[in-house]
Backbone as ProteinMPNN parsed JSONL, in Angstrom:
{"seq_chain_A": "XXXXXXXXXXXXXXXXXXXXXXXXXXXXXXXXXXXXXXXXXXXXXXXXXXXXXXXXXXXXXXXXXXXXXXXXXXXXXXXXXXXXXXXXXXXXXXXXXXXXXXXXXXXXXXXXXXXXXXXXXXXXXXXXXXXXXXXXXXXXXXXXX", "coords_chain_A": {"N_chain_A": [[-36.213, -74.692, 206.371], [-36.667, -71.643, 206.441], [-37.913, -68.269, 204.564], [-38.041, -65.073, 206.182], [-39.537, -61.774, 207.209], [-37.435, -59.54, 208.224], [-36.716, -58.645, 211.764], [-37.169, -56.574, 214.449], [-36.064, -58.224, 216.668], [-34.349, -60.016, 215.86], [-32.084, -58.739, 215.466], [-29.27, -59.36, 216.829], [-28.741, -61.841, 215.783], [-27.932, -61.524, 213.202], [-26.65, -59.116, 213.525], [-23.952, -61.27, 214.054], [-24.133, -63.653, 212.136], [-23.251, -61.618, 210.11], [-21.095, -60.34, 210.659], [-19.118, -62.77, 211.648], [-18.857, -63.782, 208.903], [-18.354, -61.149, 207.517], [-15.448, -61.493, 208.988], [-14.355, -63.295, 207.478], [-14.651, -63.381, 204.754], [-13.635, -61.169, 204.057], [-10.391, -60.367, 204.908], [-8.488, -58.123, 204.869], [-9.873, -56.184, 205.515], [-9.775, -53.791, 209.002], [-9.835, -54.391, 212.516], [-10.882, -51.973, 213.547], [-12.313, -50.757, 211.496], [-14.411, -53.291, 211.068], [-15.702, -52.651, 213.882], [-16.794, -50.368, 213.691], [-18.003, -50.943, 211.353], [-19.88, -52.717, 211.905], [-21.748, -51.095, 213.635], [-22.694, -49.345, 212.3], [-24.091, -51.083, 210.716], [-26.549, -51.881, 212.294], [-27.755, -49.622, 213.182], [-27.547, -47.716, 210.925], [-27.675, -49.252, 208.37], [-29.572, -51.153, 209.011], [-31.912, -50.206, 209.461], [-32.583, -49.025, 207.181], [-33.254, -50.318, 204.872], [-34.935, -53.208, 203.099], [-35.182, -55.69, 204.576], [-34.562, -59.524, 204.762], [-34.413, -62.501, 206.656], [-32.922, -65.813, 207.039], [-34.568, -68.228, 208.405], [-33.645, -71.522, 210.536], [-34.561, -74.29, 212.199], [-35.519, -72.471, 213.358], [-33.412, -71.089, 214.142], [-32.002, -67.7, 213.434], [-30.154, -67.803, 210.611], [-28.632, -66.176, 208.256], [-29.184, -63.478, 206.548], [-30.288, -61.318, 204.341], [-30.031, -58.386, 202.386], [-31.868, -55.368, 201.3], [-31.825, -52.593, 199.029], [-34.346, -51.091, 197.266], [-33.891, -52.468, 194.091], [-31.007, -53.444, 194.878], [-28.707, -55.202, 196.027], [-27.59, -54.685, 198.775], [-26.478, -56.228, 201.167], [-25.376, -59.115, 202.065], [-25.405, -62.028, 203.993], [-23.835, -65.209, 205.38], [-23.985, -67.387, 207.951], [-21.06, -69.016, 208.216], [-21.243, -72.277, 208.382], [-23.493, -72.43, 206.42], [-22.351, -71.809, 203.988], [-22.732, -72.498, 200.624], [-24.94, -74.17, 200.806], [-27.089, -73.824, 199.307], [-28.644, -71.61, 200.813], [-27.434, -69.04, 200.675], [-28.624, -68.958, 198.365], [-31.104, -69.358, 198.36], [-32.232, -66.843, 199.534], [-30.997, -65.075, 197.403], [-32.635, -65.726, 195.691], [-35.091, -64.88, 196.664], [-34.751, -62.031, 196.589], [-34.881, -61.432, 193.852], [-37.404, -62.331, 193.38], [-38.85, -60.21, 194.424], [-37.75, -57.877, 192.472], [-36.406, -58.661, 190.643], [-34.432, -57.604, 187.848], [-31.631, -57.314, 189.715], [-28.773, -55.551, 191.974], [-25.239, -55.807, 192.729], [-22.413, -54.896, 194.941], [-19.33, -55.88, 195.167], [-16.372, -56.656, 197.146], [-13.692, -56.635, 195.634], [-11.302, -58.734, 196.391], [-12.904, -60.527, 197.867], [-13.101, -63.375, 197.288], [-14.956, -65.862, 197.628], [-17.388, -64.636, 198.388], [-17.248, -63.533, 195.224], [-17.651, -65.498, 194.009], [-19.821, -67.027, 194.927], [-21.751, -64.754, 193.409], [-21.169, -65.446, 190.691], [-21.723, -67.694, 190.356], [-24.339, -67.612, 190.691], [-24.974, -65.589, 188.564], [-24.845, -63.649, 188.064], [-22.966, -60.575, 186.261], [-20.675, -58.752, 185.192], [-20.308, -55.054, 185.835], [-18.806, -52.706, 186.249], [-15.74, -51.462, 187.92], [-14.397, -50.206, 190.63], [-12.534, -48.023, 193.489], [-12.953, -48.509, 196.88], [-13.178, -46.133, 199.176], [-12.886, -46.465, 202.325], [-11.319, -48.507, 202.858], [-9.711, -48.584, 200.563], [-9.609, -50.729, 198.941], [-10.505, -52.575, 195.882], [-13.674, -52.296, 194.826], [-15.92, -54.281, 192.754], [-18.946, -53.807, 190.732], [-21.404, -55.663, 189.936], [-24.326, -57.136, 187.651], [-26.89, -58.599, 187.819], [-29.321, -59.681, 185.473], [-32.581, -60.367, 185.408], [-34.105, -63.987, 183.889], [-36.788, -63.418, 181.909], [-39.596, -65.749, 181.99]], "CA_chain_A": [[-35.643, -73.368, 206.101], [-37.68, -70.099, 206.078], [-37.638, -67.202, 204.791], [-39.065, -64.246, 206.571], [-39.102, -60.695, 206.907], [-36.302, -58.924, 209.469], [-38.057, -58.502, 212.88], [-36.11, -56.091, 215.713], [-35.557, -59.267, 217.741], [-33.203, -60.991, 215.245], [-30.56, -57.849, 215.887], [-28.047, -60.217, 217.179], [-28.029, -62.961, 215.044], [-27.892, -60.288, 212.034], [-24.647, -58.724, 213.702], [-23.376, -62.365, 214.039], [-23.783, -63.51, 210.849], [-22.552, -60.429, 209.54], [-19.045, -60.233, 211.626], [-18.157, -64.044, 211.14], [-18.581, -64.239, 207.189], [-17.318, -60.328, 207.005], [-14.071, -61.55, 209.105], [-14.226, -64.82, 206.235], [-14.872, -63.161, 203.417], [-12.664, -59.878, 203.772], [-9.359, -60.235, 205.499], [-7.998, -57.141, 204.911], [-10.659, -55.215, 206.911], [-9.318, -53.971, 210.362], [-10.672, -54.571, 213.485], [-11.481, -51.026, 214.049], [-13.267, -51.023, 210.755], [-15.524, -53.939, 211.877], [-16.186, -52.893, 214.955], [-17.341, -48.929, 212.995], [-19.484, -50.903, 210.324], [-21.013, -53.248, 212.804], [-22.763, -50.692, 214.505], [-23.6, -48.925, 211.15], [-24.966, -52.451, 210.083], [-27.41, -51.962, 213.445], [-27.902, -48.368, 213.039], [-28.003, -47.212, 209.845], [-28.044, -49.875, 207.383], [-30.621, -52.27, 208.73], [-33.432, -49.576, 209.566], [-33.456, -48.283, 205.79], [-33.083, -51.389, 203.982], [-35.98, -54.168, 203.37], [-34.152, -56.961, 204.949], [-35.17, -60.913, 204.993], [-33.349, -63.478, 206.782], [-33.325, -66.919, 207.116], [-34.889, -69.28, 209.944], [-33.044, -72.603, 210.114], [-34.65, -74.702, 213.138], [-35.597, -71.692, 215.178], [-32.473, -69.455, 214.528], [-31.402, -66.735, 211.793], [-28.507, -67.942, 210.38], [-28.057, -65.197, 207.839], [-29.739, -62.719, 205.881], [-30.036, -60.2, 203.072], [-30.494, -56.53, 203.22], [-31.817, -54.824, 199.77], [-32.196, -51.372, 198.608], [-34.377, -51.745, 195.515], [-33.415, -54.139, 193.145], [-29.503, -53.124, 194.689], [-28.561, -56.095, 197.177], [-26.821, -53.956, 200.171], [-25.366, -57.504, 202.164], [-25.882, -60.9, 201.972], [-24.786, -62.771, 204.394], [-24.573, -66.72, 206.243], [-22.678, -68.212, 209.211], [-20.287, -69.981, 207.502], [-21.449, -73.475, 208.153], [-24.29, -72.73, 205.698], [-22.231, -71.586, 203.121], [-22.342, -73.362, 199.846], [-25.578, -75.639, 200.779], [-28.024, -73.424, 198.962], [-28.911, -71.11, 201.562], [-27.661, -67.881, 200.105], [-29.266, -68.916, 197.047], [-32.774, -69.328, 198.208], [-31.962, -65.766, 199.453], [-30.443, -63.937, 196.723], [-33.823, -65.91, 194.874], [-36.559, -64.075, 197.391], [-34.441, -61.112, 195.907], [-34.867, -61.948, 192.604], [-38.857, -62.488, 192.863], [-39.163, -59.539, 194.707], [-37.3, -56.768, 191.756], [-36.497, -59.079, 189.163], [-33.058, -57.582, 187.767], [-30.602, -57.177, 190.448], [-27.375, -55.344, 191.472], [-24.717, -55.865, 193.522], [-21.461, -54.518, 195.044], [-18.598, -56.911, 196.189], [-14.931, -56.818, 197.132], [-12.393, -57.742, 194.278], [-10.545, -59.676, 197.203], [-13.687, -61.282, 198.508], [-13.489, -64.619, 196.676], [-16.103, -66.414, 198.115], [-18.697, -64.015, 197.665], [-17.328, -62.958, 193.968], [-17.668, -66.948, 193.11], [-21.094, -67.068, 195.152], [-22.529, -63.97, 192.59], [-20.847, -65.503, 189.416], [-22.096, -69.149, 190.066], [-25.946, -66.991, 190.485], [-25.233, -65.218, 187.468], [-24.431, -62.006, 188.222], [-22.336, -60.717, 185.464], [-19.57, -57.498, 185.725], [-20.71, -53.723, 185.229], [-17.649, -51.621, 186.664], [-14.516, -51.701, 189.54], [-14.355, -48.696, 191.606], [-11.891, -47.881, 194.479], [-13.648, -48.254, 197.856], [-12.346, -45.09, 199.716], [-12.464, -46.63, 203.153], [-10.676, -49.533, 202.967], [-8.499, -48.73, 199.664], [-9.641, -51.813, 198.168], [-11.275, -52.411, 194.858], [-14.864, -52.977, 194.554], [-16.638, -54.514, 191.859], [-20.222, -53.718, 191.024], [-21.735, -56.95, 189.17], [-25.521, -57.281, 187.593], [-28.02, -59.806, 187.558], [-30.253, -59.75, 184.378], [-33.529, -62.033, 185.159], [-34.782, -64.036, 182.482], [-38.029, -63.283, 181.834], [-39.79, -66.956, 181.336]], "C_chain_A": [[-36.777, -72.427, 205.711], [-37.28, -68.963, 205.693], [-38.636, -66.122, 205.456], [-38.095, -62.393, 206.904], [-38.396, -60.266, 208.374], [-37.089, -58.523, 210.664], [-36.55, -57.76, 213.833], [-35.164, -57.324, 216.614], [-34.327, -60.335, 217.195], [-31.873, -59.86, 214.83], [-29.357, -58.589, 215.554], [-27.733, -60.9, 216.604], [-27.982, -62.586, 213.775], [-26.73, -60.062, 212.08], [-23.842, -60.264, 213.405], [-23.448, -63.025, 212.907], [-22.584, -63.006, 209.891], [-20.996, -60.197, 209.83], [-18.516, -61.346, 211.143], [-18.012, -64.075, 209.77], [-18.102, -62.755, 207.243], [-15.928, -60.645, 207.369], [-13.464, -62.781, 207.825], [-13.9, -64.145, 205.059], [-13.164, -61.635, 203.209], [-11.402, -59.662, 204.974], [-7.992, -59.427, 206.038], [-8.445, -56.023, 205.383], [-10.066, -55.177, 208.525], [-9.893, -54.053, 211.315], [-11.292, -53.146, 213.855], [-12.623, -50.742, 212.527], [-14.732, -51.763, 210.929], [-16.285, -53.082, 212.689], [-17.267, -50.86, 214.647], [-18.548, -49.796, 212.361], [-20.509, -51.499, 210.979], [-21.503, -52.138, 213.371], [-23.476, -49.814, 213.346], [-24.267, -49.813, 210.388], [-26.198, -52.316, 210.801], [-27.791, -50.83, 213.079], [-28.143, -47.475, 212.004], [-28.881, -48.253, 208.616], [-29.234, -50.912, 207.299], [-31.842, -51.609, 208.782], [-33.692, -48.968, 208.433], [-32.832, -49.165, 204.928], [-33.934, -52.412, 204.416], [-35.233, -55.412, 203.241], [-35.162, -58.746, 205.433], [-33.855, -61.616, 206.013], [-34.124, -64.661, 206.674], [-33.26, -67.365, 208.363], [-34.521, -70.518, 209.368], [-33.387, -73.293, 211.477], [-34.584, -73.568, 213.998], [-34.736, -70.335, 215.225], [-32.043, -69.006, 213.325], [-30.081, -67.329, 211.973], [-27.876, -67.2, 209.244], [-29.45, -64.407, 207.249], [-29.924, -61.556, 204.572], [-30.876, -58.858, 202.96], [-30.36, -55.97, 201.465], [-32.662, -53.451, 200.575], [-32.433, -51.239, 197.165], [-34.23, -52.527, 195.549], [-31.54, -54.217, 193.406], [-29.447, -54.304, 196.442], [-27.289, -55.246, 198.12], [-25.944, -54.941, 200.877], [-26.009, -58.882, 201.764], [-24.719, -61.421, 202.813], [-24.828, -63.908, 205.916], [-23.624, -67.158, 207.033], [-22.33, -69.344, 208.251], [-20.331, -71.566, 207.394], [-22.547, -73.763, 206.935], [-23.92, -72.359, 204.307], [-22.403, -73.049, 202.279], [-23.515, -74.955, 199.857], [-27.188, -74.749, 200.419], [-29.076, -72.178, 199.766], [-28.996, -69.578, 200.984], [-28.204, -67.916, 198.486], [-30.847, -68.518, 197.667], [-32.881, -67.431, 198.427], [-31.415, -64.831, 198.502], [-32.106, -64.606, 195.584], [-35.222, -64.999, 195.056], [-36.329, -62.4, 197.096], [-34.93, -60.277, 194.621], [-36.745, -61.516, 192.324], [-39.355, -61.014, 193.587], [-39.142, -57.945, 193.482], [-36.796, -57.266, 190.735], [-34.661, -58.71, 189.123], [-32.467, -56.882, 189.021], [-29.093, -56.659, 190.711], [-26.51, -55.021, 192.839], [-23.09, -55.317, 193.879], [-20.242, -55.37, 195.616], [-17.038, -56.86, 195.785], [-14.383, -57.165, 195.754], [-11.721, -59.183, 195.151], [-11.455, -60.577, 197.801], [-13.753, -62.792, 197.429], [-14.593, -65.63, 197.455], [-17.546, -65.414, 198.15], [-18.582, -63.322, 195.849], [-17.727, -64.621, 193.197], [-19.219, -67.415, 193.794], [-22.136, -66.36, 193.791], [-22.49, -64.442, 191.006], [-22.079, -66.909, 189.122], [-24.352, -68.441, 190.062], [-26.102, -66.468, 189.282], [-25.151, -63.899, 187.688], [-23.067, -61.433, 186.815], [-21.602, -58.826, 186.089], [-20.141, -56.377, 185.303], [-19.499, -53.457, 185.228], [-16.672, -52.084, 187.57], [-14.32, -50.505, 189.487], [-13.46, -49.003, 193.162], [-13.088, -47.978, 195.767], [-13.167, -47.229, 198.886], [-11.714, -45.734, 201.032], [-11.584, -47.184, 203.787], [-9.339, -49.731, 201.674], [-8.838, -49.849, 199.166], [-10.298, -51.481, 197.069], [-12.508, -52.615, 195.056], [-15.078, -53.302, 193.273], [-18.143, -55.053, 191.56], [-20.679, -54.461, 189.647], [-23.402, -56.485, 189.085], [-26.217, -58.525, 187.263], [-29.15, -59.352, 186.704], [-31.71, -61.099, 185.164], [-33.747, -62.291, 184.153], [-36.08, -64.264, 182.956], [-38.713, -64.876, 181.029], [-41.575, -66.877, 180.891]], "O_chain_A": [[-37.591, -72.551, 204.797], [-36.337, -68.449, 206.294], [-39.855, -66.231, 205.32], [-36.932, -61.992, 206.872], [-38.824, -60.656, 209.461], [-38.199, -58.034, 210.454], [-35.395, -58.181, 213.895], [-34.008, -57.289, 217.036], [-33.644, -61.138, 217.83], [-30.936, -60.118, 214.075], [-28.653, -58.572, 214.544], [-26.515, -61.05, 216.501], [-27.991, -63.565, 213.029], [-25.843, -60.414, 211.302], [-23.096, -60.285, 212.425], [-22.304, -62.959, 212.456], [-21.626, -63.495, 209.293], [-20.039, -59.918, 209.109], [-17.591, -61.278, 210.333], [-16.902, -64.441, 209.381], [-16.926, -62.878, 206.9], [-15.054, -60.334, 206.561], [-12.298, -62.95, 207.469], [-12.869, -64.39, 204.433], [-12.191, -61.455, 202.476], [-11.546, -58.817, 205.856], [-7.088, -59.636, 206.847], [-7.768, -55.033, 205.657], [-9.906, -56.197, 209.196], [-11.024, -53.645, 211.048], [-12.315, -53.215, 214.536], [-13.808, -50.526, 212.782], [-15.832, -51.21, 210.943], [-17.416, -52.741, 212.341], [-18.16, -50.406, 215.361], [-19.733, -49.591, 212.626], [-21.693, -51.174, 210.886], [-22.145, -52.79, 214.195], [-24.683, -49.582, 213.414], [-24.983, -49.445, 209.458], [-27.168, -52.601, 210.098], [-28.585, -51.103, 212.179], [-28.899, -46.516, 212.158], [-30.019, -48.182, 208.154], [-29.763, -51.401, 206.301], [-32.838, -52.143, 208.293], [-34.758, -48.362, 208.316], [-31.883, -48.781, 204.245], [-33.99, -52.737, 205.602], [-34.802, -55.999, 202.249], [-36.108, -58.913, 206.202], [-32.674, -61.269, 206.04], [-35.316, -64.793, 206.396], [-32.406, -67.149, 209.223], [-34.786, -70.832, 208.208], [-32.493, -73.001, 212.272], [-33.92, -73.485, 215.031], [-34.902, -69.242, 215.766], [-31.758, -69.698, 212.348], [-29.27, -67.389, 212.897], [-26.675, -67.408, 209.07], [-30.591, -64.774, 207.529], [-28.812, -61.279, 204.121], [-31.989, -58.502, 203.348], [-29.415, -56.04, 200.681], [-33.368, -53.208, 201.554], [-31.647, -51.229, 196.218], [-34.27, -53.389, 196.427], [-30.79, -54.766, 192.599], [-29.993, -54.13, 197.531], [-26.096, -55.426, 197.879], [-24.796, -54.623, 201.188], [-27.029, -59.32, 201.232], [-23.516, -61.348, 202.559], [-25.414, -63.74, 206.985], [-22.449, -67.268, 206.681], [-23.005, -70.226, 207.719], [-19.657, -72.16, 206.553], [-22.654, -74.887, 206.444], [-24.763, -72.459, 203.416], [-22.318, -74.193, 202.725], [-23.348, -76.081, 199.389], [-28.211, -74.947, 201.074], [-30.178, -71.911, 199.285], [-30.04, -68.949, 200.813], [-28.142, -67.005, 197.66], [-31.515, -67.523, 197.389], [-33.508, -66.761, 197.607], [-31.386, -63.66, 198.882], [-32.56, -63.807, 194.765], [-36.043, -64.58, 194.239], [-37.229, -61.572, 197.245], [-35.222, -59.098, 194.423], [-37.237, -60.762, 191.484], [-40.468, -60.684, 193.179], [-40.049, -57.113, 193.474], [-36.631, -56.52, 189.77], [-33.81, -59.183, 189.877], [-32.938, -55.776, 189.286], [-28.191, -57.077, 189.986], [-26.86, -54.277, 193.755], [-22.414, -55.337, 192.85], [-20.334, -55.49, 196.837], [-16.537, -56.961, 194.665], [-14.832, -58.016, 194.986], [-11.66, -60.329, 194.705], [-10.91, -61.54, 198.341], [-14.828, -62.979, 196.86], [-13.63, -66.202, 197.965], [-18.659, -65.845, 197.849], [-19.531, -62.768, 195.295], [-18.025, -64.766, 192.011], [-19.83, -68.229, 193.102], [-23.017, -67.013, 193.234], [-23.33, -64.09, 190.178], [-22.891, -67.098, 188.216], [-25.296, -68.947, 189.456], [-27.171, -66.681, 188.71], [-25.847, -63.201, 186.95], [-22.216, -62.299, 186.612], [-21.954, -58.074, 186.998], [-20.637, -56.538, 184.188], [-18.857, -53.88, 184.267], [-16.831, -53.223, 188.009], [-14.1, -49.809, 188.496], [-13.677, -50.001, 193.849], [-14.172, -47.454, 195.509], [-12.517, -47.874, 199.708], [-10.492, -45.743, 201.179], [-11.054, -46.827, 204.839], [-8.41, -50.538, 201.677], [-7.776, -50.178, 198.636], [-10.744, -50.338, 196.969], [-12.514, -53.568, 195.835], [-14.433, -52.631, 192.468], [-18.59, -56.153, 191.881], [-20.425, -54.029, 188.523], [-23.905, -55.763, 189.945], [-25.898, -59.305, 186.366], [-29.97, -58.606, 187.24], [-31.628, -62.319, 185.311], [-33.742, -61.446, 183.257], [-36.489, -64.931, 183.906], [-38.469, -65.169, 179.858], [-42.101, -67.81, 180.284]]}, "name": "protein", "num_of_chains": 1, "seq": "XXXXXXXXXXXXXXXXXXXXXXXXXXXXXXXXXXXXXXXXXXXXXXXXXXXXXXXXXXXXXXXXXXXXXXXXXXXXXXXXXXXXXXXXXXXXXXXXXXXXXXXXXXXXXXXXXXXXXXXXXXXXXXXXXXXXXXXXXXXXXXXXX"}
């Protein structure tokens, strides 16, 4: 497993990623939603955000997209959830800005039990306009060793 920094050519397996764990994670997103943010994932959000992914034998199988010390996405084709993967990634985070802060669904359980089990702890919950859902914007303290 590698990490490395976002290269034009890993586009695709960025979107892909991104689509299968957003249709996982958030079920109440509509398909015309998707198919809007995916191209603002390509288009806006990945060319002004310092994005890593991970190489796993050859192919990105997810990645993480920061602004600052403010984690923008995180996210792993679902076979890699849960086997340390988005850890080493939310870690290359971590060593990069130290304290950390993140935004994530109320309804997303699997990424609100990913951020808790890292240590992310609760700031606020705020309406998300687009989608009418809640968000809740969590922080990560490092400890300084």
């Amino acid at each position: 497993m590698k990490i490395r920094q976002y290269e034009n050519s890993d586009l695709d397996a960025v979107l892909s990623s991104w689509e299968i764990a957003t249709r996982l994670a958030h079920p109440f997103m509509t398909n015309e939603f998707i198919a809007q943010e995916r191209i603002n994932v390509a288009e806006i959000y990945i060319p002004n955000t310092n994005t890593w992914v991970v190489d796993i034998d050859g192919n990105v199988e997810g990645f993480i997209a920061l602004m600052g010390n403010e984690v923008g996405a995180i996210f792993l084709q679902p076979d890699y959830h849960g086997k340390g993967v988005g850890k080493a990634l939310m870690d290359k985070a971590q060593e990069l800005h130290g304290d950390l802060e993140v935004e994530v669904f109320k309804e997303n359980s699997i990424g609100r039990k990913f951020y808790s089990r890292y240590g992310f702890e609760y700031l606020e919950e705020k309406l998300h306009e687009p989608t009418g859902q809640q968000v809740l914007r969590l922080k990560f303290t490092a400890r300084n060793s």
